[in-house]
TIMI-2910 file (N, C-alpha, C, CB; in pm, 1 decimal, decimal comma, always signed):
<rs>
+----------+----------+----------+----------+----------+----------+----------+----------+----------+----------+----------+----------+------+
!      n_x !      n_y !      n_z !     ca_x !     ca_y !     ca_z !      c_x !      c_y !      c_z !     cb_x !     cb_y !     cb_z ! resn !
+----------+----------+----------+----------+----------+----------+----------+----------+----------+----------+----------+----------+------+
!   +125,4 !   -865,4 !  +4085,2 !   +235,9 !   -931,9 !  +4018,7 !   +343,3 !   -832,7 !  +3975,2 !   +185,4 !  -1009,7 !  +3899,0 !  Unk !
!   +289,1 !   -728,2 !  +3942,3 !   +404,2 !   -646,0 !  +3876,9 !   +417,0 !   -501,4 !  +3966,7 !   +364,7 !   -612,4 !  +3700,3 !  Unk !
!   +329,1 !   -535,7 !  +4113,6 !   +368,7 !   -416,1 !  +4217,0 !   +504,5 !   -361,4 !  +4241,1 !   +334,0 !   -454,1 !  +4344,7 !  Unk !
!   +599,1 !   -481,9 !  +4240,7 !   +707,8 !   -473,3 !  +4277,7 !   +818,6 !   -377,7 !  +4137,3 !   +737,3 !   -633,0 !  +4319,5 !  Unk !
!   +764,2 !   -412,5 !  +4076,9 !   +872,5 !   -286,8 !  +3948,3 !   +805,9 !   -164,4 !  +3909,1 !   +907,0 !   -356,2 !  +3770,5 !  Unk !
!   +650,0 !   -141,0 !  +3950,2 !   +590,1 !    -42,1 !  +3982,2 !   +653,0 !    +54,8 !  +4073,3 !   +487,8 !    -81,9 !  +4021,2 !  Unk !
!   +682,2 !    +31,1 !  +4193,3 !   +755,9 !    +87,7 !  +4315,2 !   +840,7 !   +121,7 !  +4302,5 !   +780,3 !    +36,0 !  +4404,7 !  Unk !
!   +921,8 !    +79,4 !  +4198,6 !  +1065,2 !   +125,0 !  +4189,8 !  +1059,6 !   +216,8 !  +4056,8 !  +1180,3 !    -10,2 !  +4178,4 !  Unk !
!  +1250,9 !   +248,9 !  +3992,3 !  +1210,7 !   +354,1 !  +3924,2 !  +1113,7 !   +329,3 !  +3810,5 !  +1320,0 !   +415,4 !  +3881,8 !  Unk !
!  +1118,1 !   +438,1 !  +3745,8 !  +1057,6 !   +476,8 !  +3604,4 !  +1090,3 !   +352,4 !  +3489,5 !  +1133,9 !   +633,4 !  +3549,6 !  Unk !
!  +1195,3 !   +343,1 !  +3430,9 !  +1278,6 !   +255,0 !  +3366,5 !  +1200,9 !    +84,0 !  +3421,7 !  +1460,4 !   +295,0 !  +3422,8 !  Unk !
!  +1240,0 !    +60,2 !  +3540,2 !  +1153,1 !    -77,5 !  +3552,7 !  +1010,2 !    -87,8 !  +3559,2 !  +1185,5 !   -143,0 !  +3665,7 !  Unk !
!   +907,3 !    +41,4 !  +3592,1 !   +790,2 !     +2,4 !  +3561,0 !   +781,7 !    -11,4 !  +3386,1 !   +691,1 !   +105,6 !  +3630,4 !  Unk !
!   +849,2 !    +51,0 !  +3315,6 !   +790,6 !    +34,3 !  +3156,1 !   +891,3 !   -112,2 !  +3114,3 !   +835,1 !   +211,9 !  +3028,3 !  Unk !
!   +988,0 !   -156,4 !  +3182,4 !  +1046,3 !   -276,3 !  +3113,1 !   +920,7 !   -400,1 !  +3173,1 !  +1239,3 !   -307,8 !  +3171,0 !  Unk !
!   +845,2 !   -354,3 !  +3266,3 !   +750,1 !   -419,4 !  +3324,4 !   +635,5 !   -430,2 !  +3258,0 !   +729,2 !   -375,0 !  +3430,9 !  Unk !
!   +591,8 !   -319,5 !  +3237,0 !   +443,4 !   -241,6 !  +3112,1 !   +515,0 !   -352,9 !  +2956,8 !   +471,9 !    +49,4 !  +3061,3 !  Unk !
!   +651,0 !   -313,3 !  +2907,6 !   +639,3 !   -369,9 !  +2753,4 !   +682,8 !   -553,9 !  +2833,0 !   +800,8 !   -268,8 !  +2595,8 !  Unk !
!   +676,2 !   -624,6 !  +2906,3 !   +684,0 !   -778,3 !  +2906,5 !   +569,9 !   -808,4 !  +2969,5 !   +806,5 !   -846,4 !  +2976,0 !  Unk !
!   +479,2 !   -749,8 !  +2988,0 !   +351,0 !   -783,4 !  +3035,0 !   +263,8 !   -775,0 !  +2862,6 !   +293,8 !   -654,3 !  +3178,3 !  Unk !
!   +278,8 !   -641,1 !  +2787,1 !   +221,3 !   -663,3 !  +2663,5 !   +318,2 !   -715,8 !  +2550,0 !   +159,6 !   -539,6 !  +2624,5 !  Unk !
!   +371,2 !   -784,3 !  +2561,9 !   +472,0 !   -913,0 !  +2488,3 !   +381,6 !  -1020,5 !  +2490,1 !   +625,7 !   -965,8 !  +2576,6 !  Unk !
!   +397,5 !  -1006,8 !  +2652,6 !   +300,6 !  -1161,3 !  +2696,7 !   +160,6 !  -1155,3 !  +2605,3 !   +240,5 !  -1164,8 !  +2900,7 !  Unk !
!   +106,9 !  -1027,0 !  +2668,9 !    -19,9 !  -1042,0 !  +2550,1 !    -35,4 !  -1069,6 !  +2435,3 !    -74,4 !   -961,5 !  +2525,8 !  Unk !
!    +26,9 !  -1004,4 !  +2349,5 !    +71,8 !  -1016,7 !  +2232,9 !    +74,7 !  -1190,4 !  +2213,6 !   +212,4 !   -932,8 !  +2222,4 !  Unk !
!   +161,4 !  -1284,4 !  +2233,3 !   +240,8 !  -1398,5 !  +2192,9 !    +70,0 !  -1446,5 !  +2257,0 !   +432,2 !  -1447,9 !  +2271,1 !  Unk !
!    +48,6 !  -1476,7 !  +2351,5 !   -117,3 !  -1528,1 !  +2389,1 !   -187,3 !  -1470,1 !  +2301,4 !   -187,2 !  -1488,4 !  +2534,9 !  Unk !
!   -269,2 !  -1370,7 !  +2238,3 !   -351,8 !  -1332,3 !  +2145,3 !   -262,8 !  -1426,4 !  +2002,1 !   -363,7 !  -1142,4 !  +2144,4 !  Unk !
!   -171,0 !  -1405,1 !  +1977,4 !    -84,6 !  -1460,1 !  +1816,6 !   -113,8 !  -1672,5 !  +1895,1 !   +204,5 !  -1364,5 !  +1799,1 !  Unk !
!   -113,5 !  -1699,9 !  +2027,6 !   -136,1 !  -1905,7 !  +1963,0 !   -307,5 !  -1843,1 !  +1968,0 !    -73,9 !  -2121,6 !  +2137,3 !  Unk !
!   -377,0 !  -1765,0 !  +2051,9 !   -490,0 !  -1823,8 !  +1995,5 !   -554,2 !  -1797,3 !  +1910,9 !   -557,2 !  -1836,9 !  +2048,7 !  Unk !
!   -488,7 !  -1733,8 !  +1827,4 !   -574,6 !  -1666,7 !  +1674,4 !   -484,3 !  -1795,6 !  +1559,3 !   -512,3 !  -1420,7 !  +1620,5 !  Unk !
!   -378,0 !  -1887,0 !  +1585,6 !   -313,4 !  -1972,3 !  +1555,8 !   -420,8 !  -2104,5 !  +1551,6 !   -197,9 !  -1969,6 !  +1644,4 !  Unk !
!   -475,7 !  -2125,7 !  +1716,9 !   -567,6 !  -2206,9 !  +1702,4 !   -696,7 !  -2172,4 !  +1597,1 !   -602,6 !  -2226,2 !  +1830,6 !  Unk !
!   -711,6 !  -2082,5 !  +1641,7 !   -878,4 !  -2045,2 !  +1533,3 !   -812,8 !  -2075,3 !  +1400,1 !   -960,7 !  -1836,7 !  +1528,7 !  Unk !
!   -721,7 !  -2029,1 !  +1358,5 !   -672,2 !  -1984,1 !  +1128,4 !   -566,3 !  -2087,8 !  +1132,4 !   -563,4 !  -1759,2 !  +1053,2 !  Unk !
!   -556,5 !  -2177,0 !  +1230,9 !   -403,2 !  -2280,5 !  +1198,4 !   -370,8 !  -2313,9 !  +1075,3 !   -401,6 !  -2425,0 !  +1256,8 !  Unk !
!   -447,8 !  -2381,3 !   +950,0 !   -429,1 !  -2396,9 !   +848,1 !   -428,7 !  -2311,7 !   +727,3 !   -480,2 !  -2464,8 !   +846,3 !  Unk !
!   -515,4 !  -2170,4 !   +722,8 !   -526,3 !  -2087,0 !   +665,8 !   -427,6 !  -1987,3 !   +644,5 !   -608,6 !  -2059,4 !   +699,2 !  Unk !
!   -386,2 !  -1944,7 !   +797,0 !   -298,2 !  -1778,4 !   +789,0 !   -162,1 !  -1820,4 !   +868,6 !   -397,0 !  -1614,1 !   +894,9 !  Unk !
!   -102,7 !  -1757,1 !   +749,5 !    +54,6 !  -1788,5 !   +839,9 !   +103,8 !  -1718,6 !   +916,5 !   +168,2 !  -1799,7 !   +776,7 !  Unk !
!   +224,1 !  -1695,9 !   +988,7 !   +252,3 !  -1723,0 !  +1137,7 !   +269,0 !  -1571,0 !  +1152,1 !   +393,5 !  -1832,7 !  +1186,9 !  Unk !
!   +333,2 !  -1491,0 !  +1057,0 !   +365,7 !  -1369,1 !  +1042,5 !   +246,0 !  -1247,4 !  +1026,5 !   +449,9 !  -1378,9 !   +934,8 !  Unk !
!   +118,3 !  -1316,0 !   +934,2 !    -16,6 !  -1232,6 !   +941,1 !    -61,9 !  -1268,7 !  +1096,4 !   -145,7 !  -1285,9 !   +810,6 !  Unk !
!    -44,3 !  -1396,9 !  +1165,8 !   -161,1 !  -1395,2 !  +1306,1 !    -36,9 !  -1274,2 !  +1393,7 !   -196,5 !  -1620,9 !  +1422,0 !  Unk !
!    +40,0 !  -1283,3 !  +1409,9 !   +179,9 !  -1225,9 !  +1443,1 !   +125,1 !  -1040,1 !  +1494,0 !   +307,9 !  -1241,6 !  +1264,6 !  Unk !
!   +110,4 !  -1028,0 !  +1300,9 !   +100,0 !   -892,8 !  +1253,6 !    -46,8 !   -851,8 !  +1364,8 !    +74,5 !   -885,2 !  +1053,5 !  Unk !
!   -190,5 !   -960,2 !  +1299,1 !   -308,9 !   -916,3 !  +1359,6 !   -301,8 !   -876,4 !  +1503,0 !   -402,6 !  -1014,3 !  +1345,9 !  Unk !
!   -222,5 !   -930,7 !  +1614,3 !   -248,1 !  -1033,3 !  +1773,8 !   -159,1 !   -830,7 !  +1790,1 !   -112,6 !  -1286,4 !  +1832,6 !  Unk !
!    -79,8 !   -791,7 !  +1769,4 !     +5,0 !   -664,9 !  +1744,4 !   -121,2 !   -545,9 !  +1717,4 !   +124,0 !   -688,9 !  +1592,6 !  Unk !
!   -167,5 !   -607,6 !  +1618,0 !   -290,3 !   -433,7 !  +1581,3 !   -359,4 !   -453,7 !  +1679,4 !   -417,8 !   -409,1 !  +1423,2 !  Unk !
!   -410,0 !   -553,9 !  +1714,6 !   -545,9 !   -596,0 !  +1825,8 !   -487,4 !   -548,6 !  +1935,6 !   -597,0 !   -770,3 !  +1852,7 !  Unk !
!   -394,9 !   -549,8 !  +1943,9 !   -326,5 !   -505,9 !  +2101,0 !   -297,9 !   -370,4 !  +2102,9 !   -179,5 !   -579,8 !  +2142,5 !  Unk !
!   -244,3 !   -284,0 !  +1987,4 !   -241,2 !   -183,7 !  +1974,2 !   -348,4 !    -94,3 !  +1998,1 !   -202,3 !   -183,0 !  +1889,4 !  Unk !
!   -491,6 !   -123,5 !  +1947,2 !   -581,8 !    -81,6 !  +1987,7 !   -619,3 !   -100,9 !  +2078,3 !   -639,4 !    -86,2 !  +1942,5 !  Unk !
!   -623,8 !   -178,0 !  +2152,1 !   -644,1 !   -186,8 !  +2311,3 !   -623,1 !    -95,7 !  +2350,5 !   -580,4 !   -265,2 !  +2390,3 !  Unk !
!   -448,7 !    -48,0 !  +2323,3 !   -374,9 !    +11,7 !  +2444,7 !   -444,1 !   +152,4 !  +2425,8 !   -189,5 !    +10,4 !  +2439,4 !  Unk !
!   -435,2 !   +165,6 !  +2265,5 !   -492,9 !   +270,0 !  +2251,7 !   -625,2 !   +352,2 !  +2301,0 !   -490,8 !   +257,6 !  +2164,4 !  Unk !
!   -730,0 !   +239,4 !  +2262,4 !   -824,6 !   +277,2 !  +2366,1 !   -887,0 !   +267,3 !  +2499,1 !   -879,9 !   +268,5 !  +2333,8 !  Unk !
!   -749,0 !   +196,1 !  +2562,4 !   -719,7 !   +283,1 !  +2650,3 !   -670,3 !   +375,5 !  +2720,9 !   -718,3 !   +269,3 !  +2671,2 !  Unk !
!   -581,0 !   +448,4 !  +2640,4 !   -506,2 !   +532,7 !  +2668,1 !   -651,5 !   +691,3 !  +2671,1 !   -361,1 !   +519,5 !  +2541,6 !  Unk !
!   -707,4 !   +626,7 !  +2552,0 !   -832,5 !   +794,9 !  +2520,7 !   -943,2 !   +748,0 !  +2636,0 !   -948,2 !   +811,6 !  +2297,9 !  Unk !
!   -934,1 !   +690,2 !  +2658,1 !  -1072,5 !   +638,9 !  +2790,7 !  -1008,4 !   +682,9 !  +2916,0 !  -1114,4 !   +435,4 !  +2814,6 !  Unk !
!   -872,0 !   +644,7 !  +2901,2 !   -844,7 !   +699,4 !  +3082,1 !   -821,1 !   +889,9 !  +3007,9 !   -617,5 !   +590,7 !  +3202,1 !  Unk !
!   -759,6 !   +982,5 !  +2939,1 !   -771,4 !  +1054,7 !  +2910,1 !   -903,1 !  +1157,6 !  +2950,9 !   -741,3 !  +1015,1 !  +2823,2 !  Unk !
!  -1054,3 !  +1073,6 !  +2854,6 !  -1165,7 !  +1128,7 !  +2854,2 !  -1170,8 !  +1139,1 !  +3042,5 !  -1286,8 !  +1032,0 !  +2757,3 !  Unk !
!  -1172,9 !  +1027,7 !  +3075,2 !  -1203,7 !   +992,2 !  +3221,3 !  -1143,1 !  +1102,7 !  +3300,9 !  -1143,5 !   +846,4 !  +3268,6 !  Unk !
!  -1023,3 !  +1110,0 !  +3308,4 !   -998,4 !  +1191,6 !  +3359,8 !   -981,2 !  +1371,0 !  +3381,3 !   -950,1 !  +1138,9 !  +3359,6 !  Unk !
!  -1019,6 !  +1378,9 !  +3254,9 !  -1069,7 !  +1525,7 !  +3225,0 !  -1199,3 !  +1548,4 !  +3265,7 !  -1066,8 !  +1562,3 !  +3081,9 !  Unk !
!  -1275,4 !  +1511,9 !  +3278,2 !  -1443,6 !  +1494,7 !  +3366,8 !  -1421,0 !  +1557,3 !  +3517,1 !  -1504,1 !  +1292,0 !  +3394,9 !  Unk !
+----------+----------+----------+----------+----------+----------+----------+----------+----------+----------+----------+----------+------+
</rs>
């Protein structure tokens, strides 16, 4: 799906990389919406769906790192 802005320059693979984890982001924030709908408002699931993703990236960023120093 996103071969095509891969291939090209620098600049469109990362406008590619940050609307692919947007997407994630806004999908993790409705379904943590569905789970806390009445409880947590829109700005804490918002905030959480953001850290949760952050760490992702993060660990993956030290996993391909470790990985590749081996």
């Amino acid at each position: 799906m996103l071969r095509c802005y891969a291939a090209g320059p620098a600049a469109a693979y990362w406008t590619a990389f940050a609307l692919a984890e947007a997407l994630v982001c806004a999908v993790e924030a409705v379904l943590l919406g569905l789970l806390l709908r009445p409880r947590v408002p829109l700005a804490l699931r918002a905030a959480a769906s953001l850290t949760a993703n952050a760490a992702s990236l993060l660990a993956g960023l030290v996993l391909g790192a470790v990985a590749s120093a081996r």
